[in-house]
PDB file of N, CA, C and O in Angstrom:
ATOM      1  N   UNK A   1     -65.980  13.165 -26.074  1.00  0.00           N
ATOM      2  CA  UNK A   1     -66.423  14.213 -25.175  1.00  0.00           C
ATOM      3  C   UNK A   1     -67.047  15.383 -25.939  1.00  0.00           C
ATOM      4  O   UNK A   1     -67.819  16.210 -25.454  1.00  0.00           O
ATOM      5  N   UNK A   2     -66.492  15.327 -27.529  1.00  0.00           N
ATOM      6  CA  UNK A   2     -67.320  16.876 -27.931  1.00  0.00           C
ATOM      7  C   UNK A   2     -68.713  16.895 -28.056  1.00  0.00           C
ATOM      8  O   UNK A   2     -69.186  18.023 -28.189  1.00  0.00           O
ATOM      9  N   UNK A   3     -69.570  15.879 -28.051  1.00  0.00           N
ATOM     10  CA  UNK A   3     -70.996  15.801 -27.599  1.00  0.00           C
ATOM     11  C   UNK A   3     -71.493  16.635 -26.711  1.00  0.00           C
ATOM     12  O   UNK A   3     -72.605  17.156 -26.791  1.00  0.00           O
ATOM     13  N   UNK A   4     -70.678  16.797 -25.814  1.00  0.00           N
ATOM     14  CA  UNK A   4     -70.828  17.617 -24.467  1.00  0.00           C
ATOM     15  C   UNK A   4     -70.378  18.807 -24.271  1.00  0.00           C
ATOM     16  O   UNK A   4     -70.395  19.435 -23.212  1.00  0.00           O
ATOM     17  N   UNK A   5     -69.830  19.246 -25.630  1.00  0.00           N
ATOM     18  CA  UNK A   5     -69.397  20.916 -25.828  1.00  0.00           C
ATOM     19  C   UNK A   5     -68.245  20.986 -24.620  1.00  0.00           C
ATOM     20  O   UNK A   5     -67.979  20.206 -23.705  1.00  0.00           O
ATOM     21  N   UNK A   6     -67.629  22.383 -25.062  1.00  0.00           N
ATOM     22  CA  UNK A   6     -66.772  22.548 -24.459  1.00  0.00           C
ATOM     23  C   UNK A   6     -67.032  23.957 -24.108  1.00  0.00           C
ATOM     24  O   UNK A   6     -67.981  24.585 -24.577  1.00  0.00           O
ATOM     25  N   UNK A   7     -65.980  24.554 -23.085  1.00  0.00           N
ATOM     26  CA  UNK A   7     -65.437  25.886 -22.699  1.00  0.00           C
ATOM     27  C   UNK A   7     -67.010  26.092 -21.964  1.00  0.00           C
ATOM     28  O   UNK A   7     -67.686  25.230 -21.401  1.00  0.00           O
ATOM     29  N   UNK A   8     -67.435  28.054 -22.260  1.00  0.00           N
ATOM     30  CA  UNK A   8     -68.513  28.026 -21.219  1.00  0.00           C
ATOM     31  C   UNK A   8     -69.746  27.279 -21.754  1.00  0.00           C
ATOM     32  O   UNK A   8     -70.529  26.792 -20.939  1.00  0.00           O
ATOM     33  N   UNK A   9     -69.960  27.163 -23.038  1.00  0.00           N
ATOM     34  CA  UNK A   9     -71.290  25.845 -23.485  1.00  0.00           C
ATOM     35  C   UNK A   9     -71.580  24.483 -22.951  1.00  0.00           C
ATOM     36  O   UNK A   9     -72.491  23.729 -23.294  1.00  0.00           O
ATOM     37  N   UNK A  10     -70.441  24.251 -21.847  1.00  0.00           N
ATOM     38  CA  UNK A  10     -70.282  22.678 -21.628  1.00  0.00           C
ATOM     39  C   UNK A  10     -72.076  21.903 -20.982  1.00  0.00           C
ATOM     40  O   UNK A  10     -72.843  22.391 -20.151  1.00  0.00           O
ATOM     41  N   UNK A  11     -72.176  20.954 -21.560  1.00  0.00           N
ATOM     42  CA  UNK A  11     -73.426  20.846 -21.335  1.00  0.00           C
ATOM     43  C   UNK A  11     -73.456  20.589 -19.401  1.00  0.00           C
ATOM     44  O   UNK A  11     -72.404  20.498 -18.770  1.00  0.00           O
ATOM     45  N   UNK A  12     -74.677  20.520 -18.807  1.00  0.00           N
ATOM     46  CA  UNK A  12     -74.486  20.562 -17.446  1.00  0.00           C
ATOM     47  C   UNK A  12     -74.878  18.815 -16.947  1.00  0.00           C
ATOM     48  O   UNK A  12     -74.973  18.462 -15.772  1.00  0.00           O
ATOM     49  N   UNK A  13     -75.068  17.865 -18.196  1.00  0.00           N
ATOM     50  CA  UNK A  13     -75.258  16.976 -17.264  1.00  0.00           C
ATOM     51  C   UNK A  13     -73.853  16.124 -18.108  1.00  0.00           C
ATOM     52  O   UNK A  13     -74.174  15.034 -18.582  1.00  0.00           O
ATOM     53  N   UNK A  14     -72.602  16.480 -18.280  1.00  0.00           N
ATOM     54  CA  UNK A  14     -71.194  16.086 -17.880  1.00  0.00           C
ATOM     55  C   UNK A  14     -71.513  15.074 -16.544  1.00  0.00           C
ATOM     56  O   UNK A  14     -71.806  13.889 -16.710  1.00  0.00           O
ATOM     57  N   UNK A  15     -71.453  15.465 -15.708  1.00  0.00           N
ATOM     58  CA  UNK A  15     -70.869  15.034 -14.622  1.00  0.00           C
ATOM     59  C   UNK A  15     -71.747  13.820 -14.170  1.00  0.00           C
ATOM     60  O   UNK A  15     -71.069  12.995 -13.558  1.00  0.00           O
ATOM     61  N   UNK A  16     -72.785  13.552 -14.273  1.00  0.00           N
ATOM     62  CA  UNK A  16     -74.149  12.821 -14.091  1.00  0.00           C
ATOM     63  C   UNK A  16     -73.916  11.740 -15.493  1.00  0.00           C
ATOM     64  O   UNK A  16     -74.586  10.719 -15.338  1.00  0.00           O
ATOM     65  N   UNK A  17     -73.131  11.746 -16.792  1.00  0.00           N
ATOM     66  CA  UNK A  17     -73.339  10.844 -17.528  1.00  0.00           C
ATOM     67  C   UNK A  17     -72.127  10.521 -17.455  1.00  0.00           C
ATOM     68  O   UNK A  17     -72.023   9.359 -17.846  1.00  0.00           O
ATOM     69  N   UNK A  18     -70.840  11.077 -17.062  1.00  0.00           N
ATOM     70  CA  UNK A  18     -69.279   9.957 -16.943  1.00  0.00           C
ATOM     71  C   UNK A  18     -69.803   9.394 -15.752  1.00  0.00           C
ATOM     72  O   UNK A  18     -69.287   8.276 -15.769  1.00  0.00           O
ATOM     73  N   UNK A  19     -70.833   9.486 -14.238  1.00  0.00           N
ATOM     74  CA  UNK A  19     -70.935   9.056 -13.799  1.00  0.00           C
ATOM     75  C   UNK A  19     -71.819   7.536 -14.149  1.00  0.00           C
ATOM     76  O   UNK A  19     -71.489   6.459 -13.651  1.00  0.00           O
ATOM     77  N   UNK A  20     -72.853   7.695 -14.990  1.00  0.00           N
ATOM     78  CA  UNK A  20     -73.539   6.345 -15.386  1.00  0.00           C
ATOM     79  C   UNK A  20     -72.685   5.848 -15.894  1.00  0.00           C
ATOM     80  O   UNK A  20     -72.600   4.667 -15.557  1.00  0.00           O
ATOM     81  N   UNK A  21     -71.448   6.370 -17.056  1.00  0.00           N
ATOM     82  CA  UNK A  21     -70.804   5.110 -17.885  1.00  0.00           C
ATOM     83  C   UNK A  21     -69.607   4.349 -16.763  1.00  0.00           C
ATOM     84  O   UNK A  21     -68.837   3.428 -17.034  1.00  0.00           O
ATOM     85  N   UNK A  22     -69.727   4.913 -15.750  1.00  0.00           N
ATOM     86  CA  UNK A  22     -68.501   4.415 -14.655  1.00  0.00           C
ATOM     87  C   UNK A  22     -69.051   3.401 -13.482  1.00  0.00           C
ATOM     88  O   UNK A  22     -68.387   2.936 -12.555  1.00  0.00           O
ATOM     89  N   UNK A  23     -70.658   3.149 -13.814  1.00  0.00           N
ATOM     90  CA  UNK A  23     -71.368   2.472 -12.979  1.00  0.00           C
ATOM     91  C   UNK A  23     -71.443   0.967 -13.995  1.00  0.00           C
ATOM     92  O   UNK A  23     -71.418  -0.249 -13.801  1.00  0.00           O
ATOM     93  N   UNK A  24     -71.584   2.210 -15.523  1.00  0.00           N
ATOM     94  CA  UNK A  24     -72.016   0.827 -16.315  1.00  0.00           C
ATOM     95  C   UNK A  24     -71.209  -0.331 -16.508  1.00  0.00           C
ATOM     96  O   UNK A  24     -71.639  -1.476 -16.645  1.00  0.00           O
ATOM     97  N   UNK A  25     -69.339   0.229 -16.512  1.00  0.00           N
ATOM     98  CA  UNK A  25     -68.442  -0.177 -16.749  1.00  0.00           C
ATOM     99  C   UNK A  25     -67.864  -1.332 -15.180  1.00  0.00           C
ATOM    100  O   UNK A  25     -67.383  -2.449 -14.989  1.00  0.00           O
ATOM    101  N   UNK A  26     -68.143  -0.602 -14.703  1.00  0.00           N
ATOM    102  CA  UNK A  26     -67.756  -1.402 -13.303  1.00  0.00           C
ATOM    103  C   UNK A  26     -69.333  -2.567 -13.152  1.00  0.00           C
ATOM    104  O   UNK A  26     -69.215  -3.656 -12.590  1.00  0.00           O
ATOM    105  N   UNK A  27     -70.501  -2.170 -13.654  1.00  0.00           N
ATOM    106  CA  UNK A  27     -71.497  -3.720 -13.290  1.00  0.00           C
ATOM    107  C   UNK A  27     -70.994  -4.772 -14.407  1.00  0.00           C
ATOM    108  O   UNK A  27     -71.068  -5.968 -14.125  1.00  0.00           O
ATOM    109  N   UNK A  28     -70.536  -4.418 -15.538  1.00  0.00           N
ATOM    110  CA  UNK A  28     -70.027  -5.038 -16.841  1.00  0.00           C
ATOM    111  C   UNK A  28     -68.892  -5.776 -15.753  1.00  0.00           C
ATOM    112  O   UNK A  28     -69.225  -6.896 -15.364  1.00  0.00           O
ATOM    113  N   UNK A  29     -67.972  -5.392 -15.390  1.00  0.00           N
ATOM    114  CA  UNK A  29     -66.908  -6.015 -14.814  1.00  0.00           C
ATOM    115  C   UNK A  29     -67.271  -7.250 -13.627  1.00  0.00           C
ATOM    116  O   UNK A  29     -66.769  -8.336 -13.336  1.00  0.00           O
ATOM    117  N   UNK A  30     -68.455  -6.416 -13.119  1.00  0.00           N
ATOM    118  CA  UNK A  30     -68.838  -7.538 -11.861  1.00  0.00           C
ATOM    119  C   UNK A  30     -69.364  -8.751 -12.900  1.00  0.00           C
ATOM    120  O   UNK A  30     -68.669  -9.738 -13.141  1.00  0.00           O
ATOM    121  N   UNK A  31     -70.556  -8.552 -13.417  1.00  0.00           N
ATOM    122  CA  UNK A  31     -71.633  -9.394 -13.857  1.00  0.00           C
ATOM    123  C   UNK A  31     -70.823 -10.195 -15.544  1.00  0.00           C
ATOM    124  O   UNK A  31     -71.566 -10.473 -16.486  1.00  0.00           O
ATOM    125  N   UNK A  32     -69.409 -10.423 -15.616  1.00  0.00           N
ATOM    126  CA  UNK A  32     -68.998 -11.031 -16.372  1.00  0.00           C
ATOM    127  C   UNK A  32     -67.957 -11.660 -16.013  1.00  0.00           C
ATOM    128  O   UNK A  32     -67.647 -11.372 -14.857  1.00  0.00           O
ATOM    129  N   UNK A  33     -67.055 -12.643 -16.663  1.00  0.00           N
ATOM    130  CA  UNK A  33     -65.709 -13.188 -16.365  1.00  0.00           C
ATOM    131  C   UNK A  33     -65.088 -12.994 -17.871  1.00  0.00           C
ATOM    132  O   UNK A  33     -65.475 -13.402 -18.966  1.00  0.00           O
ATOM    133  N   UNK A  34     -63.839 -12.115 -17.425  1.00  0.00           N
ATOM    134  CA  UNK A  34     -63.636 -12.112 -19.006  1.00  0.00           C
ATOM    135  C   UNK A  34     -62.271 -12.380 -19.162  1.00  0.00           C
ATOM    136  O   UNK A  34     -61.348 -12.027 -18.427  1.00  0.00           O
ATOM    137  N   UNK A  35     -62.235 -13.048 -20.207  1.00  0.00           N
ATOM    138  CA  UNK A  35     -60.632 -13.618 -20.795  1.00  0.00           C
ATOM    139  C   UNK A  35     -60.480 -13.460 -22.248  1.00  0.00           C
ATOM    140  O   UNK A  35     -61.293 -13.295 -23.157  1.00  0.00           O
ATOM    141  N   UNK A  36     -58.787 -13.590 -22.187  1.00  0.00           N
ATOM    142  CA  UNK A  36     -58.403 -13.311 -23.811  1.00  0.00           C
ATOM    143  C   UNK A  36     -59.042 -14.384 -24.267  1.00  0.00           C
ATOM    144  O   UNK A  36     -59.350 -15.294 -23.497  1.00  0.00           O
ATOM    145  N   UNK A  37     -59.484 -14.440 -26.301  1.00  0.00           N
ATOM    146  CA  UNK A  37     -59.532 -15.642 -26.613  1.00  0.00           C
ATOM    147  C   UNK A  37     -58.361 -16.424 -26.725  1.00  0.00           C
ATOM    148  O   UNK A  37     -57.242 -15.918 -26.818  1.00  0.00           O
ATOM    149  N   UNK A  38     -58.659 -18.105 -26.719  1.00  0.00           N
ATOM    150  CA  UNK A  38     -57.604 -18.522 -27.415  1.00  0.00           C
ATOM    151  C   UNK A  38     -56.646 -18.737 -28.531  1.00  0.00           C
ATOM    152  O   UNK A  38     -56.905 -19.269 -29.610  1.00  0.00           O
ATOM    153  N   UNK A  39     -55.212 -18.130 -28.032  1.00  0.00           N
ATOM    154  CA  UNK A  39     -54.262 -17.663 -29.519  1.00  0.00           C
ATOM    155  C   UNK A  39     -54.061 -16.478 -29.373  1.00  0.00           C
ATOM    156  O   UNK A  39     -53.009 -15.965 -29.753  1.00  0.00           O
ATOM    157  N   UNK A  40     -54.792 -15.962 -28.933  1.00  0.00           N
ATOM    158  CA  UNK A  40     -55.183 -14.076 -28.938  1.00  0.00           C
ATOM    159  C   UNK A  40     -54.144 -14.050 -27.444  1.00  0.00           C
ATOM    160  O   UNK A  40     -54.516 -14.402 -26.325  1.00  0.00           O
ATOM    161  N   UNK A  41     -52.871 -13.568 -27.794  1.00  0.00           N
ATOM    162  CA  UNK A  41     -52.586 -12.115 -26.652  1.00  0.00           C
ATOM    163  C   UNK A  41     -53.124 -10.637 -27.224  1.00  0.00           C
ATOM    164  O   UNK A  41     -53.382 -10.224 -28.355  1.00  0.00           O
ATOM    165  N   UNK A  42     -53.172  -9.957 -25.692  1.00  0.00           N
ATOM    166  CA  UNK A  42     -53.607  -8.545 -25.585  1.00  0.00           C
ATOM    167  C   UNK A  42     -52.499  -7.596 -25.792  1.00  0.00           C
ATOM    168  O   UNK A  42     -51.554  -7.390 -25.031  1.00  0.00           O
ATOM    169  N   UNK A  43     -52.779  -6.983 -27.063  1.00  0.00           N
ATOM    170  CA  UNK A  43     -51.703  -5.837 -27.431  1.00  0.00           C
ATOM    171  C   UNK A  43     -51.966  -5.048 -26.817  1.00  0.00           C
ATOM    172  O   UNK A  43     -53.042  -5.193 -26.237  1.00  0.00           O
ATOM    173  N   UNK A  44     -51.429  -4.150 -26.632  1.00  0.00           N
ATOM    174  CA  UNK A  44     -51.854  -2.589 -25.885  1.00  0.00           C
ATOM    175  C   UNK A  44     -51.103  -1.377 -27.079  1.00  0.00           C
ATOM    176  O   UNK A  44     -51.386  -0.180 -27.018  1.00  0.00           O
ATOM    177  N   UNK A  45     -50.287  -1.862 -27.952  1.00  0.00           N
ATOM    178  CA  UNK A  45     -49.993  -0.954 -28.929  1.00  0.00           C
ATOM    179  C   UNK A  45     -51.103  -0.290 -29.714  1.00  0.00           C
ATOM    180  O   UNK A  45     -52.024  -0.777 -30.369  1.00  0.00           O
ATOM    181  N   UNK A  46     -50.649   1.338 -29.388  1.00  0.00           N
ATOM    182  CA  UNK A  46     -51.999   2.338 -30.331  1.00  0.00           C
ATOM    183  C   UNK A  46     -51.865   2.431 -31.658  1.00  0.00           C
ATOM    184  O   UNK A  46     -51.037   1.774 -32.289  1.00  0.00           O
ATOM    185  N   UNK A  47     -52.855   3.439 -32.287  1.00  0.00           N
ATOM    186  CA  UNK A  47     -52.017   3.713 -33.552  1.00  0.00           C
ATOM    187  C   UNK A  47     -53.451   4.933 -33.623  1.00  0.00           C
ATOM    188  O   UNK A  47     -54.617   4.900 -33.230  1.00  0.00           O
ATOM    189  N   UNK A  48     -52.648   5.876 -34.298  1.00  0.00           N
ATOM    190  CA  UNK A  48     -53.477   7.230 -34.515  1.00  0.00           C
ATOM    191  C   UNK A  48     -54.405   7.212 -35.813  1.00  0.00           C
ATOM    192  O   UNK A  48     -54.012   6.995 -36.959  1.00  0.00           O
ATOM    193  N   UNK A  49     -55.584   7.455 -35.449  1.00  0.00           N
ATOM    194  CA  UNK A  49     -56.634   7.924 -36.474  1.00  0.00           C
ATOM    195  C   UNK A  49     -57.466   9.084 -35.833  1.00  0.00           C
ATOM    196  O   UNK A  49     -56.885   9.751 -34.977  1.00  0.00           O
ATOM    197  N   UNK A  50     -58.768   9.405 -36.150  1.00  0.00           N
ATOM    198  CA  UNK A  50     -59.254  10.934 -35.709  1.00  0.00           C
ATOM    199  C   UNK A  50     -59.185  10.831 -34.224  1.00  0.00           C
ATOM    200  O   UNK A  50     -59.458  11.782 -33.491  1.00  0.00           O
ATOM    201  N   UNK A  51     -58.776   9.536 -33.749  1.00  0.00           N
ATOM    202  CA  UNK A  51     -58.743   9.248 -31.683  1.00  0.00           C
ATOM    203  C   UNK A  51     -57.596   8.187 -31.910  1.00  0.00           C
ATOM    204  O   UNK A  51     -57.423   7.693 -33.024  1.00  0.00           O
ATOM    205  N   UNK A  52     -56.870   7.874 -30.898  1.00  0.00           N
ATOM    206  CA  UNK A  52     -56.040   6.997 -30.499  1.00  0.00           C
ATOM    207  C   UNK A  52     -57.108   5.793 -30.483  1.00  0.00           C
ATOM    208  O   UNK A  52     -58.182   5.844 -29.884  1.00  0.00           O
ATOM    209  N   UNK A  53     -56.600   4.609 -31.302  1.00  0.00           N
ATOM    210  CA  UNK A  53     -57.344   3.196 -30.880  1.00  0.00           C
ATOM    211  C   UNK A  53     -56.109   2.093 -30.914  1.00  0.00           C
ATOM    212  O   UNK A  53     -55.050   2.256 -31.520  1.00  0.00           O
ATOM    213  N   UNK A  54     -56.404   1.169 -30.287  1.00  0.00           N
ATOM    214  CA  UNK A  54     -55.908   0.141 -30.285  1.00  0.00           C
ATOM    215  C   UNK A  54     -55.429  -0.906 -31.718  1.00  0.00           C
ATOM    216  O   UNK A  54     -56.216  -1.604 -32.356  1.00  0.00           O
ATOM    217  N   UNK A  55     -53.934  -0.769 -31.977  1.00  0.00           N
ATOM    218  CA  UNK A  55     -53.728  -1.195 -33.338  1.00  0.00           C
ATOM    219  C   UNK A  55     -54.357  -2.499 -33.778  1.00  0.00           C
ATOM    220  O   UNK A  55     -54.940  -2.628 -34.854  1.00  0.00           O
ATOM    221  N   UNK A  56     -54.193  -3.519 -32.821  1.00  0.00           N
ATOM    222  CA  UNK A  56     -55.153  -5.235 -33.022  1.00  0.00           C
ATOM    223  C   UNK A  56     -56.633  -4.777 -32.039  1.00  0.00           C
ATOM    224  O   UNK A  56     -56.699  -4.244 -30.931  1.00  0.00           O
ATOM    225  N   UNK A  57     -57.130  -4.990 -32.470  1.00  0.00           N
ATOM    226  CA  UNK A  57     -58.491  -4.852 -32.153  1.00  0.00           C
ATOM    227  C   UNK A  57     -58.613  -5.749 -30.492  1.00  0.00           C
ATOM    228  O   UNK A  57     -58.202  -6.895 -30.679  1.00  0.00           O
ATOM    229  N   UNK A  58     -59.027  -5.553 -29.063  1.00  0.00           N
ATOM    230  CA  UNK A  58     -58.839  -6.607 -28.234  1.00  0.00           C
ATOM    231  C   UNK A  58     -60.131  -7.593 -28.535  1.00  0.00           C
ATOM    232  O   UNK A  58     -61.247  -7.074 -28.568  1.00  0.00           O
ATOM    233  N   UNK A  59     -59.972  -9.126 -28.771  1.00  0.00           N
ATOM    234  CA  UNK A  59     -60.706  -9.898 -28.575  1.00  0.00           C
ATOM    235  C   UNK A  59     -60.990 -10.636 -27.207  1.00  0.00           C
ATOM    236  O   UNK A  59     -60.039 -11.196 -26.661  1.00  0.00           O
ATOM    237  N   UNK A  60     -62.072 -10.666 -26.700  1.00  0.00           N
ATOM    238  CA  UNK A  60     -62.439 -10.875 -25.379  1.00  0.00           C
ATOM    239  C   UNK A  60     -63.411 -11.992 -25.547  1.00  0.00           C
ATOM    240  O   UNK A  60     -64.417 -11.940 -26.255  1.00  0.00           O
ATOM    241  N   UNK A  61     -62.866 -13.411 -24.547  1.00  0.00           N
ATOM    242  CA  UNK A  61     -64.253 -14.108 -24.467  1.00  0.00           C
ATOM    243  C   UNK A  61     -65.125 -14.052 -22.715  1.00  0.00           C
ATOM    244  O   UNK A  61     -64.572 -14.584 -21.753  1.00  0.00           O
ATOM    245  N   UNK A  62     -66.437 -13.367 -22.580  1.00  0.00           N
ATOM    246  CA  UNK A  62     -67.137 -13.245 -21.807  1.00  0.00           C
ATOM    247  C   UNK A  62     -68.338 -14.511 -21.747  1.00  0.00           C
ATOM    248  O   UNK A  62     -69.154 -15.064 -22.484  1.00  0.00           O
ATOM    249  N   UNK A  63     -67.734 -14.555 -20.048  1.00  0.00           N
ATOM    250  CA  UNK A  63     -68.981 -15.480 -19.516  1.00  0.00           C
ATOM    251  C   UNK A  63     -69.434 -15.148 -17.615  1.00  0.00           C
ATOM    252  O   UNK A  63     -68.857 -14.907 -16.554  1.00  0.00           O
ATOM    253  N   UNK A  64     -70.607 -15.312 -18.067  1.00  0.00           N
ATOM    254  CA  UNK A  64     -71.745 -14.488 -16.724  1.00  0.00           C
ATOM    255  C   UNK A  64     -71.025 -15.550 -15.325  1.00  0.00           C
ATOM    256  O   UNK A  64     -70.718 -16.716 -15.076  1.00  0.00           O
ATOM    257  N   UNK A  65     -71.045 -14.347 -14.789  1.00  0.00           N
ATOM    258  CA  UNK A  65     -70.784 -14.963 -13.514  1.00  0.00           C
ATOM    259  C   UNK A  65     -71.777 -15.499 -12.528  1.00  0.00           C
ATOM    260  O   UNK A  65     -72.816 -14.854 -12.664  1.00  0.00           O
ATOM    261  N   UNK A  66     -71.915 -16.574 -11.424  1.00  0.00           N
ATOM    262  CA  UNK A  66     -72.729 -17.105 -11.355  1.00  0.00           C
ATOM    263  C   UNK A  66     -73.472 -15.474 -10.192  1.00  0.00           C
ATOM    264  O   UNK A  66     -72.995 -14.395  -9.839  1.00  0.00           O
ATOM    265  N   UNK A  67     -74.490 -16.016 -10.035  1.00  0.00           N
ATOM    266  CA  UNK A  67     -75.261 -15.213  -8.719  1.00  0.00           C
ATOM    267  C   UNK A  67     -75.105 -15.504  -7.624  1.00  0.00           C
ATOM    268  O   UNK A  67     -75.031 -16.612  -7.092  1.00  0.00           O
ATOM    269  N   UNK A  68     -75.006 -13.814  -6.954  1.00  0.00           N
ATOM    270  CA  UNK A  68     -73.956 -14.239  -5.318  1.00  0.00           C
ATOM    271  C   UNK A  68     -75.163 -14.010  -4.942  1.00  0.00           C
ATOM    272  O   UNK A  68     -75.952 -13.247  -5.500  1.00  0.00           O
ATOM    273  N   UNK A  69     -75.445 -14.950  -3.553  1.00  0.00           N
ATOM    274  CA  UNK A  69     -76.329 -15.126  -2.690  1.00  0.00           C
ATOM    275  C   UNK A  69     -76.266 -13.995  -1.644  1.00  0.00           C
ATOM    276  O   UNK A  69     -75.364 -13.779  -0.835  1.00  0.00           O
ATOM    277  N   UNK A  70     -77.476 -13.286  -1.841  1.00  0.00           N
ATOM    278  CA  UNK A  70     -77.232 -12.161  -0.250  1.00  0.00           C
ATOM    279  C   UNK A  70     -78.050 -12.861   0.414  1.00  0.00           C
ATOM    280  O   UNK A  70     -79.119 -13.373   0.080  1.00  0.00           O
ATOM    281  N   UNK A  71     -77.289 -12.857   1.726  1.00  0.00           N
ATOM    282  CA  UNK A  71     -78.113 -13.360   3.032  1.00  0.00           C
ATOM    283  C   UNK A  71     -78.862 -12.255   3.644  1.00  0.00           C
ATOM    284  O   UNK A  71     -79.547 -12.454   4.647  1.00  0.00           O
TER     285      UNK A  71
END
């Protein structure tokens, strides 16, 4: 978020770009099928560096979902 400054500097298009990454994130979700790989469970344990990340890295295998027919 500090890209986007903080306090009264905050930049003004905040609100207009968490909105694209929340469009981007939800068409990613439609327009894929995604599963752990195989062998791979999903940790959710963090571990602290300059941001909280995920201690095992998540491995994901993605595949396109077919195309829904609009009538």
């Amino acid at each position: 978020m500090m890209p986007f400054g903080v306090g009264r500097r905050i930049c003004p298009g905040l609100g207009l770009a968490m909105l694209h990454l929340e469009y981007f994130v939800a068409n990613l979700v439609r327009a894929f099928q995604w599963k752990a790989v195989k062998g791979g469970d999903v940790d959710l344990t963090e571990k602290f560096e300059f941001t909280t990340v995920m201690k095992v890295p998540l491995r994901a295998r993605i595949t396109p979902r077919r195309k829904m027919q609009i009538p």
